[in-house]
N, C-alpha and C positions, 0 to 999 in steps of 0.2 A: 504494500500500500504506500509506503514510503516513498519507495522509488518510483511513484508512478506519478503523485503528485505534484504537482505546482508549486504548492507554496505550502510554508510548514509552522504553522502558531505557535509558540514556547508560550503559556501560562504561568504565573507563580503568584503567591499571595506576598503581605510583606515582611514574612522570611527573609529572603534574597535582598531586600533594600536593608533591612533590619542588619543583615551580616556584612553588608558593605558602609554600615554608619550612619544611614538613613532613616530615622524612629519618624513615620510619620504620623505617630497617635501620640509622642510624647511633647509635654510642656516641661521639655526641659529645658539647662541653663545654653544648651546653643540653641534652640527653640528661641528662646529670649533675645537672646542673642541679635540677631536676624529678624522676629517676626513679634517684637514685643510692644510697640506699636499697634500692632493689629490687637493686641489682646487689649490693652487698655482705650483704644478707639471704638473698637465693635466684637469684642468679648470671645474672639478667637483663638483656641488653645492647641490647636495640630494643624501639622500643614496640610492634612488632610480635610479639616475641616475648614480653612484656609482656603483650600484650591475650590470646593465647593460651595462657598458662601455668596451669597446676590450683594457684591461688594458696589460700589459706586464706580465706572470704568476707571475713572482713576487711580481709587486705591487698588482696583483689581491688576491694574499694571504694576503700581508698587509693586504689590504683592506675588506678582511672578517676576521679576526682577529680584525682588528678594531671593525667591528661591531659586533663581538660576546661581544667586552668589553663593547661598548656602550649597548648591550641589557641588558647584567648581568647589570650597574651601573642604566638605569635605572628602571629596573625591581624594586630591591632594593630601590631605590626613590620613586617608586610606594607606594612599599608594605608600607613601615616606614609612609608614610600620613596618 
């Protein structure tokens, strides 16, 4: 079946983001860090909850700007371990 296919979906839950430094249910101190604004504006605690919130376009761009920073920073943290 494999090799007959086209194309081939990888699925995973947040495991895989989890084990490369990624918490995206935590309100933690890099949470803060990056996205702490959001929580004291409009009471946003993951960036999960973050990426899904009916933000004002504005903040909605913050907010994925932010988290383009926070993935480069800890991508980078990753890799240097």
């Amino acid at each position: 079946m494999l090799r007959t296919a086209d194309a081939v979906l990888i699925s995973a839950s947040n495991g895989l983001s989890i084990s490369e430094g990624y918490n995206i249910f935590a309100n933690n101190a890099a949470f803060q860090r990056y996205f702490g604004k959001f929580t004291q504006q409009y009471g946003i605690t993951s960036i999960l909850q973050g990426a899904q919130a009916l933000l004002p376009a504005p903040a909605h761009r913050e907010f994925i700007h932010q988290l383009h920073k926070y993935m480069i920073t800890m991508a980078v943290r990753s890799s240097s371990s």
